[in-house]
C-alpha positions as CSV (number, residue, x, y, z in Angstrom):
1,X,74.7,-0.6,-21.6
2,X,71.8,-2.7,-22.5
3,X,73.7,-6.0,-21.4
4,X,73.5,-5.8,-17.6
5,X,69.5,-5.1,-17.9
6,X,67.6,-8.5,-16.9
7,X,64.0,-9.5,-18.2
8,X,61.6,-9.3,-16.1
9,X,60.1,-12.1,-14.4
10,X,56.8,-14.0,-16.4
11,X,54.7,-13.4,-13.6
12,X,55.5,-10.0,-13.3
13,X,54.6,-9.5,-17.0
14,X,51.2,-11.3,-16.7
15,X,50.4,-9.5,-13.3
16,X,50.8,-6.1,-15.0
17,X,49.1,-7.2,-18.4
18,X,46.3,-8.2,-16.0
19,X,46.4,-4.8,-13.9
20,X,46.2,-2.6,-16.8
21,X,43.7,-4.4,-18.5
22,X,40.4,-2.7,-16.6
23,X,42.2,0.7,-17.3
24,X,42.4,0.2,-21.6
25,X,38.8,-1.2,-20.7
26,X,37.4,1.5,-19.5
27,X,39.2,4.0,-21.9
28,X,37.5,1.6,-24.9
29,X,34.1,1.7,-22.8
30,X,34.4,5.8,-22.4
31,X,35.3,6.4,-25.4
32,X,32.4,4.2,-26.8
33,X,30.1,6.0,-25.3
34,X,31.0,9.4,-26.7
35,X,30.8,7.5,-30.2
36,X,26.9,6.4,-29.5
37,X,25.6,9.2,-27.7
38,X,27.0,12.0,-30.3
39,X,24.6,12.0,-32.8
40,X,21.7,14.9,-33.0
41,X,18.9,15.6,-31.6
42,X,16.4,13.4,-33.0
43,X,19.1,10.1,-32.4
44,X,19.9,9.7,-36.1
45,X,23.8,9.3,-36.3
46,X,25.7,11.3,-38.7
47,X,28.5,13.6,-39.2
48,X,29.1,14.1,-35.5
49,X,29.5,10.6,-35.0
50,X,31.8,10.2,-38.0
51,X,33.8,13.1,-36.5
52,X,33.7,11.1,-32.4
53,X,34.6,7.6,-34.1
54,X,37.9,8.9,-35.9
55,X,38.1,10.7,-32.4
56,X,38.3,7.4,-30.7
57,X,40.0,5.9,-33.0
58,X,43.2,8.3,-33.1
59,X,43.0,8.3,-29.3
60,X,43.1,4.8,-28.9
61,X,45.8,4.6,-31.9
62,X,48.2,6.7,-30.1
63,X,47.2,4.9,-26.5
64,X,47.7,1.5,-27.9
65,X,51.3,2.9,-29.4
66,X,52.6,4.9,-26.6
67,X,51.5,2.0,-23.9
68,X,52.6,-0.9,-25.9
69,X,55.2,0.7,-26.7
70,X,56.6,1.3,-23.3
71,X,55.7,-1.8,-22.0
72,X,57.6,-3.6,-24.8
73,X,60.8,-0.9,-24.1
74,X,60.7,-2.2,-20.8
75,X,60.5,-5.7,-22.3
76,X,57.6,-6.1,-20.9
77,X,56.5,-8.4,-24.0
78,X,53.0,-10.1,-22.7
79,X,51.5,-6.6,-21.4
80,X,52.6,-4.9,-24.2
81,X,51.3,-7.1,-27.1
82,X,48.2,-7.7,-25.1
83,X,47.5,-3.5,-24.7
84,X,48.5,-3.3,-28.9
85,X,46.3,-5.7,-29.6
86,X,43.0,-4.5,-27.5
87,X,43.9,-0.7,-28.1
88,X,44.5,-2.0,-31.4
89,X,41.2,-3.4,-32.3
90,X,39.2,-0.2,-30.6
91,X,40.9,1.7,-33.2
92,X,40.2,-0.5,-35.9
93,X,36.5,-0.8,-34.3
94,X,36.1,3.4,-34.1
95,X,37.6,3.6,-37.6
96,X,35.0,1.5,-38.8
97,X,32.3,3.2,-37.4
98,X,33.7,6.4,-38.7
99,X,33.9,5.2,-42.1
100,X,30.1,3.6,-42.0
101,X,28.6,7.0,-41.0
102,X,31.2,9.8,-42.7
């Protein structure tokens, strides 16, 4: 079934990797936002930024798995690995700052 099924062209794979890139940007950007503007009233950050990093970082967890994932099922390899490794890091990044202020 499989066997008929071509890969796609390099070019292809680095146009879309480069297309797609803005949008995991601005996800990471949005998202980072929410994390540094959720603390309380007086600016101190505390349990509602724990709670808005581990927020971000199952969002971008799942983002990172369900587009790298598909792009990799469509062996789209280079778009793929780049959008695990980006979405990848936000997570690791909004874990982090979850950790550091839960």
């Amino acid at each position: 079934m499989l066997a008929g099924m071509q890969r796609p062209s390099v070019w292809l794979d680095l146009g879309l990797a480069i297309a797609l890139l803005p949008v995991s940007a601005m996800l990471i950007v949005w998202l980072g936002m929410h994390v540094m503007f959720s603390g309380d009233d007086f600016g101190s950050p505390g349990i509602r930024t724990a709670q808005a990093g581990r927020r971000g970082a199952w969002i971008s967890g799942c983002v990172a798995v369900v587009a790298g994932g598909g792009l990799m099922g469509l062996r789209l390899w280079i778009a793929g690995s780049v959008h695990l490794l980006v979405l990848g890091a936000a997570a690791v990044l909004f874990a982090g700052v979850a950790a550091q202020n839960g």
